[in-house]
C-alpha positions in Angstrom: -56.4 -26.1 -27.3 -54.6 -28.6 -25.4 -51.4 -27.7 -27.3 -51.5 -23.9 -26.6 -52.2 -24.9 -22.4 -48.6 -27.0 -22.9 -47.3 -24.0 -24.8 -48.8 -22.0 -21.8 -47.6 -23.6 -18.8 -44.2 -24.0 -20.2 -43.8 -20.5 -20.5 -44.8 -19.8 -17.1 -42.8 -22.5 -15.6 -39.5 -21.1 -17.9 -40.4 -17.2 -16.5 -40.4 -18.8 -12.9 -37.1 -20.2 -13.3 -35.4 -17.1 -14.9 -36.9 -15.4 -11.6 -35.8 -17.8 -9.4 -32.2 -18.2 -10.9 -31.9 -14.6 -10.7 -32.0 -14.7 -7.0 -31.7 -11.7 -4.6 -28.5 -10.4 -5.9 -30.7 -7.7 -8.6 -32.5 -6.3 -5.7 -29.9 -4.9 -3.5 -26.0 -4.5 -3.6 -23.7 -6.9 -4.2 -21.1 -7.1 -1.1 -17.9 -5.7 -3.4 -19.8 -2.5 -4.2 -20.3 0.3 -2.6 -22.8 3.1 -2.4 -21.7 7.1 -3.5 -22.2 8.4 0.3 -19.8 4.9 1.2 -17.5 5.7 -1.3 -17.2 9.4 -0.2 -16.9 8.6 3.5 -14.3 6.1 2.5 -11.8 8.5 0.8 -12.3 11.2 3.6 -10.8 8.5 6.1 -8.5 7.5 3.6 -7.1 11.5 3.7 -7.4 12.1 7.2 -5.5 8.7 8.1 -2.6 10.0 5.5 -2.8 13.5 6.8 -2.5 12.2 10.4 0.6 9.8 9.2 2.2 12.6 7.7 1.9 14.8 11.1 3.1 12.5 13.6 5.6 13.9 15.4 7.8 10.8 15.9 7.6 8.7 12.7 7.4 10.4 9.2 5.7 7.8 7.0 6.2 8.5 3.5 6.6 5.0 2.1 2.9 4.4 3.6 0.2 3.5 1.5 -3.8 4.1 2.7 -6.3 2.4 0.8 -10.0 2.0 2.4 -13.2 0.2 1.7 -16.5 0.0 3.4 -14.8 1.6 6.6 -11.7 -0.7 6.9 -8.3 0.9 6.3 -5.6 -0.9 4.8 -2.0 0.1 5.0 0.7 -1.0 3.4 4.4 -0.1 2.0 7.9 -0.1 4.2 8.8 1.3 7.7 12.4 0.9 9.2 11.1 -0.9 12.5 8.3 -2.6 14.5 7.5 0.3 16.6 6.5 2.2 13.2 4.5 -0.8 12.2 2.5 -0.7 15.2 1.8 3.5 16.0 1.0 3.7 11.8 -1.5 1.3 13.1 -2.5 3.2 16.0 -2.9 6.6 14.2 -5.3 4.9 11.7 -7.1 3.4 14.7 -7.4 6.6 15.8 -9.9 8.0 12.9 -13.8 8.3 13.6 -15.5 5.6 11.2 -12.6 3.5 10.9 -14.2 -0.3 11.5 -10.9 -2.0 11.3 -7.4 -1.8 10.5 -5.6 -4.3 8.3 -1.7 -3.3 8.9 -0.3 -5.2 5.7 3.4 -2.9 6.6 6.5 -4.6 5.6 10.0 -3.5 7.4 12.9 -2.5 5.3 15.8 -5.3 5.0 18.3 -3.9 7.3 21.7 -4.0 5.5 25.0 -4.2 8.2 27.3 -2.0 6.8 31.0 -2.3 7.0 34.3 -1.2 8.8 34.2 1.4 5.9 30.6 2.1 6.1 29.7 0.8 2.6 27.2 -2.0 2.7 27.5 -5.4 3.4 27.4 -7.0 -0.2 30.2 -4.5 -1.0 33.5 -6.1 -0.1 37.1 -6.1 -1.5 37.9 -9.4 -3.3 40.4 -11.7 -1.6 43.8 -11.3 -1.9 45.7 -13.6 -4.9 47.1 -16.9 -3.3 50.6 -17.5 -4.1 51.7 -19.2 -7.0 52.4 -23.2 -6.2 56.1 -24.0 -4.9 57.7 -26.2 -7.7 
């Protein structure tokens, strides 16, 4: 008898720890996951912030990319200058259920171009030095 209370109160104790090992985490959702109604509202701002990129009047933005997730909009890609930067910003600001705006937009290198207009790196190799005087 004693045996089978040991046997007894080690399986309880063993089904308590499984319990509390298993913490919170099973009952609700984990922070990196969304729900379907999240996910849906999340790729309707996603098309309506690349919708409204692609109609601003100014700025055409077609090396933009959207990405959103639990209401914050991400964009990233290449724009010639800071002013593009800052309205593709703006514009995705400007969306109803947009919590925040992460502007992760890079500018394009500017290359100077030359007298002849070919780029910079292009250039005509030096002229031959003379041969040595004897």
């Amino acid at each position: 008898m004693r045996n089978f209370k040991n046997l007894l109160i080690s399986g309880v104790s063993a089904a308590v720890a499984v319990i509390g090992l298993s913490g919170c985490e099973s009952w609700g959702h984990r922070h990196d996951e969304r729900t379907a109604g999240r996910e849906i509202d999340d790729h309707k701002i996603t098309a309506h912030v690349r919708e409204k990129l692609r109609e601003e009047p100014v700025f055409k933005f077609s090396d933009v990319d959207v990405r959103t997730f639990n209401g914050v909009v991400q964009l990233s890609g290449f724009v010639n200058t800071e002013d593009q930067k800052r309205r593709a910003a703006e514009v995705a600001q400007d969306i109803p259920q947009v919590a925040e705006v992460v502007n992760s937009i890079a500018l394009k290198p500017q290359i100077p171009a030359t007298a002849t207009g070919r780029p910079y790196p292009y250039q005509q190799p030096p002229p031959a030095s003379p041969p040595p005087r004897p």
